[in-house]
ZAMARGU-4260 file (C-alpha; in steps of 0.2 Angstrom, whole numbers, plus 5000, padded with zeros to 4 digits):
<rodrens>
0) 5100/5065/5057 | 5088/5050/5065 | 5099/5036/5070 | 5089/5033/5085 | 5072/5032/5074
5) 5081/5022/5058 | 5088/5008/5074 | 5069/5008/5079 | 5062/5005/5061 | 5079/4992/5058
10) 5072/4981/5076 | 5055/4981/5068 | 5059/4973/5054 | 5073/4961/5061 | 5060/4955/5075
15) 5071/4962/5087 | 5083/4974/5093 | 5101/4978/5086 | 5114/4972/5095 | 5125/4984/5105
20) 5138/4984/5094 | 5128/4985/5078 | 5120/4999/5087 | 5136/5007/5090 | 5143/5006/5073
25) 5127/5013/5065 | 5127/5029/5075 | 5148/5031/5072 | 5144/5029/5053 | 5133/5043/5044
30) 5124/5036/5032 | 5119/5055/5022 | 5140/5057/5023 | 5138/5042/5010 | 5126/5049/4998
35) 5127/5057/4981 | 5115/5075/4980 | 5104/5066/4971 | 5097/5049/4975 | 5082/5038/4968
40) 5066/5030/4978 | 5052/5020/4971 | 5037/5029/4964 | 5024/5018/4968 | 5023/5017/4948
45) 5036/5005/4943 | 5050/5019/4941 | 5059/5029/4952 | 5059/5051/4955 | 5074/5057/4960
50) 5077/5069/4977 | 5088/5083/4976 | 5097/5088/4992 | 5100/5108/4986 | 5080/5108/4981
55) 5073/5098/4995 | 5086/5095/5009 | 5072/5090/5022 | 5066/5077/5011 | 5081/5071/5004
60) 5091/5067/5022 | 5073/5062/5027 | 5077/5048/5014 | 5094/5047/5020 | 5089/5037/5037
65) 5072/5030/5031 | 5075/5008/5031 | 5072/5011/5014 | 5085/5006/4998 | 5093/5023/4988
70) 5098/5021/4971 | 5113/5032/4968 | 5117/5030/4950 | 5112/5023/4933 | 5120/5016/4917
75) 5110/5015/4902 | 5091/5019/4908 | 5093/5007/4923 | 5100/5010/4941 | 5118/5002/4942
80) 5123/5007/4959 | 5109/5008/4977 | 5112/5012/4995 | 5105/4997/5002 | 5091/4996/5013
85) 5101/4997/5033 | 5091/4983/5036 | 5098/4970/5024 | 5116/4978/5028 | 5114/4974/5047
90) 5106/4957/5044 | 5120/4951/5033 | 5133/4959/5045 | 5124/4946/5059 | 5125/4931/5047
95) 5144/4936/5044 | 5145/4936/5062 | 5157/4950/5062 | 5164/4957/5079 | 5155/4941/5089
100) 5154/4943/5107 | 5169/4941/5117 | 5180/4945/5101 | 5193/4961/5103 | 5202/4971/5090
105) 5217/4962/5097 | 5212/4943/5088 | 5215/4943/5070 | 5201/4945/5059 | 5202/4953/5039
110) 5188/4954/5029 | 5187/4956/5011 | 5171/4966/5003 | 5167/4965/4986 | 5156/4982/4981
115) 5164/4994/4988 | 5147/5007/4983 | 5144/5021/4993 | 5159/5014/5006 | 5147/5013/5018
120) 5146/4997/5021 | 5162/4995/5022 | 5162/5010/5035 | 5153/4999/5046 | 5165/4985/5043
125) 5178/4997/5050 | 5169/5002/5065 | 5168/4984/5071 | 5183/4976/5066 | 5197/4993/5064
130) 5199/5000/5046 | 5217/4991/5045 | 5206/4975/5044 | 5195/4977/5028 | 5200/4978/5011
135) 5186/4985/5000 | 5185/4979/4980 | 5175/4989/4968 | 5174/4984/4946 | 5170/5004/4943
140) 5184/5013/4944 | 5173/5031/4947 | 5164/5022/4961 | 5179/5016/4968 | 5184/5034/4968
145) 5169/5042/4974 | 5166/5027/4989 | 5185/5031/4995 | 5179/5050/4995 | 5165/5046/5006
150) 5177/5035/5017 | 5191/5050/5020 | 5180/5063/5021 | 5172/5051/5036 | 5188/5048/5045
155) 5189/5030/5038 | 5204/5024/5028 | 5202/5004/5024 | 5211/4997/5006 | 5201/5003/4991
160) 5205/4994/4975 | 5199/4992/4959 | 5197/4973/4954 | 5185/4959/4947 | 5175/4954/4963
165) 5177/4936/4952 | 5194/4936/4955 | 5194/4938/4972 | 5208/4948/4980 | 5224/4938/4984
170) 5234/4953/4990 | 5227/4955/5005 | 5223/4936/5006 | 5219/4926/5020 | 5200/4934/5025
175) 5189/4925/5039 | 5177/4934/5030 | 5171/4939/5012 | 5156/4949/5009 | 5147/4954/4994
180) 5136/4967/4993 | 5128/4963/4976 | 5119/4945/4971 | 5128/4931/4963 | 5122/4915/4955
185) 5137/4907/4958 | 5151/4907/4970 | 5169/4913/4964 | 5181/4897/4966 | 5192/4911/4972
190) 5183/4916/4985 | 5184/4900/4994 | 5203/4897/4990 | 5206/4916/4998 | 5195/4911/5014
195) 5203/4901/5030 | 5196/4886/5038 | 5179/4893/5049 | 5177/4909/5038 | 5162/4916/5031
200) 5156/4919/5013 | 5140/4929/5014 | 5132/4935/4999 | 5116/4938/4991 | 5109/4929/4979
205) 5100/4926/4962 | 5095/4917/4949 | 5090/4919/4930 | 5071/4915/4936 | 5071/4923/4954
210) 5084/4939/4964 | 5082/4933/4980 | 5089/4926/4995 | 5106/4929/5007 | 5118/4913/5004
215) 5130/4910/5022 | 5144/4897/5019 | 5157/4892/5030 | 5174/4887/5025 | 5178/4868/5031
220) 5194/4861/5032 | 5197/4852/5017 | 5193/4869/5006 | 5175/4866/5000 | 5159/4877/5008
225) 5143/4872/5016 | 5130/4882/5021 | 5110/4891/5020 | 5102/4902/5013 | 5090/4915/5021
230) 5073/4921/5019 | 5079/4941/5014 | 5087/4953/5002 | 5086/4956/4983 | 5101/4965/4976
235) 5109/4970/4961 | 5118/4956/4951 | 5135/4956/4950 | 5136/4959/4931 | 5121/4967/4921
240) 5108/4953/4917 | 5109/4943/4903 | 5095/4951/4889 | 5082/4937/4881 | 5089/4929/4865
245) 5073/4926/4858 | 5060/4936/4851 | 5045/4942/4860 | 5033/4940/4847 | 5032/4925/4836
250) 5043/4913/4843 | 5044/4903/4829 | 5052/4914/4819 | 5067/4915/4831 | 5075/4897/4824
255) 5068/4882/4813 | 5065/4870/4827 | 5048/4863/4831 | 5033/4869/4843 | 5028/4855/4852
260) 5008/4859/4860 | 5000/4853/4874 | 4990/4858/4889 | 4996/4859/4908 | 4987/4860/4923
265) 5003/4871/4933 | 4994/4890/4932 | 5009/4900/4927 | 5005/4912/4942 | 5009/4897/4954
270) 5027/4898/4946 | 5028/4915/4941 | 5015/4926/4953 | 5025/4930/4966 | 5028/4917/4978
275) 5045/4919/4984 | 5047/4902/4991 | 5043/4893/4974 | 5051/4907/4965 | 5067/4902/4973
280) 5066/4885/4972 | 5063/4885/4952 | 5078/4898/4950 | 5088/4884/4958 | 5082/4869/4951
285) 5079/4874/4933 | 5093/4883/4928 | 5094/4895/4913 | 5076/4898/4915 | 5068/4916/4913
290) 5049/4924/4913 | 5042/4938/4907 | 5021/4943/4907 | 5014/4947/4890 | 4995/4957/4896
295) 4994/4965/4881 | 4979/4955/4873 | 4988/4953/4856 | 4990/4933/4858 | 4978/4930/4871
300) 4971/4937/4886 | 4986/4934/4896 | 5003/4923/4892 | 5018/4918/4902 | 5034/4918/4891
305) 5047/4907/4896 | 5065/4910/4889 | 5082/4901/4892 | 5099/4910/4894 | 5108/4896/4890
310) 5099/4891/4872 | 5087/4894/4861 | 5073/4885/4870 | 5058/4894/4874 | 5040/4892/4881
315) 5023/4899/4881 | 5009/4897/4893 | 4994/4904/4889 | 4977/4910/4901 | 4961/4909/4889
320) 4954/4922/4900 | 4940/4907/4904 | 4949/4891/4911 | 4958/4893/4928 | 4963/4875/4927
325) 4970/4871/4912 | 4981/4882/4901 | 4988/4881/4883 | 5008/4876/4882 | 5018/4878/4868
330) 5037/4875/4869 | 5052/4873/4857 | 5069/4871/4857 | 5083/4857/4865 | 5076/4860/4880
335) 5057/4858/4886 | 5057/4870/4896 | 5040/4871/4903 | 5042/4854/4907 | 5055/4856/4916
340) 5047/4870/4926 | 5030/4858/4928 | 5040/4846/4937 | 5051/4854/4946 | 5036/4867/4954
345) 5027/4847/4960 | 5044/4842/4966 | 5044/4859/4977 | 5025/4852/4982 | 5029/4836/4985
350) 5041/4843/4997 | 5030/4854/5009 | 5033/4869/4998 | 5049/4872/5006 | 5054/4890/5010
355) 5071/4896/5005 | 5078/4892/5022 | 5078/4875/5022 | 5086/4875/5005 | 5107/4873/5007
360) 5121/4874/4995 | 5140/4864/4995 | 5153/4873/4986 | 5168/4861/4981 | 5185/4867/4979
365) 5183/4864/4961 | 5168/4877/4958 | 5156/4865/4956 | 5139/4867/4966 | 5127/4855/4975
370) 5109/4861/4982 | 5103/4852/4994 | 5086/4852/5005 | 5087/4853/5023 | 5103/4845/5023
375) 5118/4841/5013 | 5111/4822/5013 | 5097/4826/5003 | 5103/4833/4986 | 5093/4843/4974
380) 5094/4840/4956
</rodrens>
């Protein structure tokens, strides 16, 4: 067991060292206690290759306190449950602002998490604030079980219950803070009417177009939230992603609704190549909206299909394998969606191509949502 070299590889990539009672917490809390025998890692090939404790335990608790994410189970072809990276779990445990300096065990303080996983997480949770303080809500019923294994067998004991994270949890109701361990693309109205006056909301974060981002809110007084989001983390969604409606070959055989041509000078890799920051912006701003990457030659060199997860609009955008500055669009539906994603990407330019920490969200007591960039005066739409 490497704590002392996972906390060195953790400061690296915070930027600096772990606080002392971060530090603390991680050595109480054994991260392989949490683990199934077998667990997942990348490949480097787009897949995963499992590591079987019983055939290679060397590597396998090697993995165990690498900074480096562990998927634990899968459903359907597709992984369904991770140990997150330590990295991300300590960062959002500093955004939470859990066990502040000056605070004591003696100052109330309950905290709610929603994913209960592995428990380790919420192991950690107990180790800074005591175990009678956190309440841990998992959907699955058999990780729900095997999390509160891992949490006995561990020495830890905090509420383990089976509920819809959507919901919230009013039983144990007030929580300074309520923390999510899987990404959202909205915030539960719940969660803000279980959370006091100065608590926290912390949870990662996604969108149809882009899984990125750590949201923090703050509770105010009047009941709504306000808060950031920060430049880390990409978790697994709360419920399974929804599947593309339309068809990935002609897409005018999906409905009878017209194709509308026309050129654009927005390279689909600007939006869709991997830059976070616009990624981001565009999984905020146009809603709905989904990409995939068709290389396969069969329409043209290389085409960007657009979808929508709230109709049956759709979009193609298409690189002749020539031009560089101009490319073929073709979109349908009640929505033009391209369109959407054209202006919205020279709105993001026009802006200083904001990162995603000057982007802010305002949660109403209502449920309804309003971005903002920079601050709260200055709405996105």
């Amino acid at each position: 067991m490497n704590t002392q070299g996972l906390l060195a590889e953790i400061a690296e990539q915070l930027g600096h060292p772990v606080s002392d009672k971060l530090a603390v917490a991680l050595r109480e809390v054994p991260r392989h206690r949490f683990l199934p025998e077998t667990v997942w890692v990348r490949d480097g090939q787009g897949g995963y290759r499992p590591i079987d404790r019983a055939a290679d335990p060397g590597e396998w608790m090697a993995a165990a306190y690498e900074d480096q994410t562990l998927v634990t189970q899968f459903s359907d072809g597709l992984p369904s449950s991770s140990a997150s990276m330590p990295s991300m779990v300590l960062r959002m445990l500093q955004l939470a602002n859990v066990a502040p300096p000056g605070w004591t065990q003696q100052q109330p303080f309950k905290v709610v998490e929603f994913g209960t996983g592995t428990g380790f997480n919420a192991a950690l949770l107990c180790a800074l604030l005591g175990q009678g303080r956190v309440t841990t809500v998992e959907l699955d019923p058999v990780l729900a079980e095997q999390g509160e294994r891992n949490l006995e067998a561990t020495g830890y004991a905090p509420a383990v219950v089976v509920g819809d994270a959507g919901k919230g949890w009013p039983d144990s109701a007030p929580y300074a803070l309520v923390l999510s361990t899987f990404s959202v693309d909205q915030v539960p109205p719940a969660w803000l009417a279980q959370t006091i006056p100065g608590g926290r909301i912390v949870t990662p974060w996604t969108s149809s177009w882009c899984c990125y981002g750590t949201l923090a809110l703050t509770i105010s007084a009047s009941g709504t939230a306000e808060g950031r989001f920060h430049d880390f983390a990409s978790f697994m969604p709360m419920r399974p992603s929804i599947e593309e409606t339309t068809p990935h070959g002609d897409h005018g055989q999906a409905a009878p609704i017209l194709e509308v041509r026309s050129v654009t000078e927005v390279s689909p890799w600007a939006v869709a190549g991997g830059d976070l920051d616009a990624e981001f912006h565009l999984g905020l701003t146009v809603t709905g909206a989904f990409f995939s990457w068709d290389t396969t030659g069969e329409h043209v060199p290389v085409r960007l299909r657009v979808g929508d997860t709230t109709s049956t609009s759709w979009a193609t955008v298409d690189f002749d394998g020539i031009h560089t500055t101009e490319f073929t669009v073709t979109q349908a539906g009640p929505r033009q969606l391209w369109t959407e994603i054209a202006v919205a990407y020279r709105t993001w330019e026009s802006n200083g191509r904001p990162g995603v920490g000057r982007h802010g969200l305002t949660v109403h007591s209502d449920g309804g949502h309003t971005l903002w960039l920079d601050s709260p005066d200055h709405p996105l739409t």
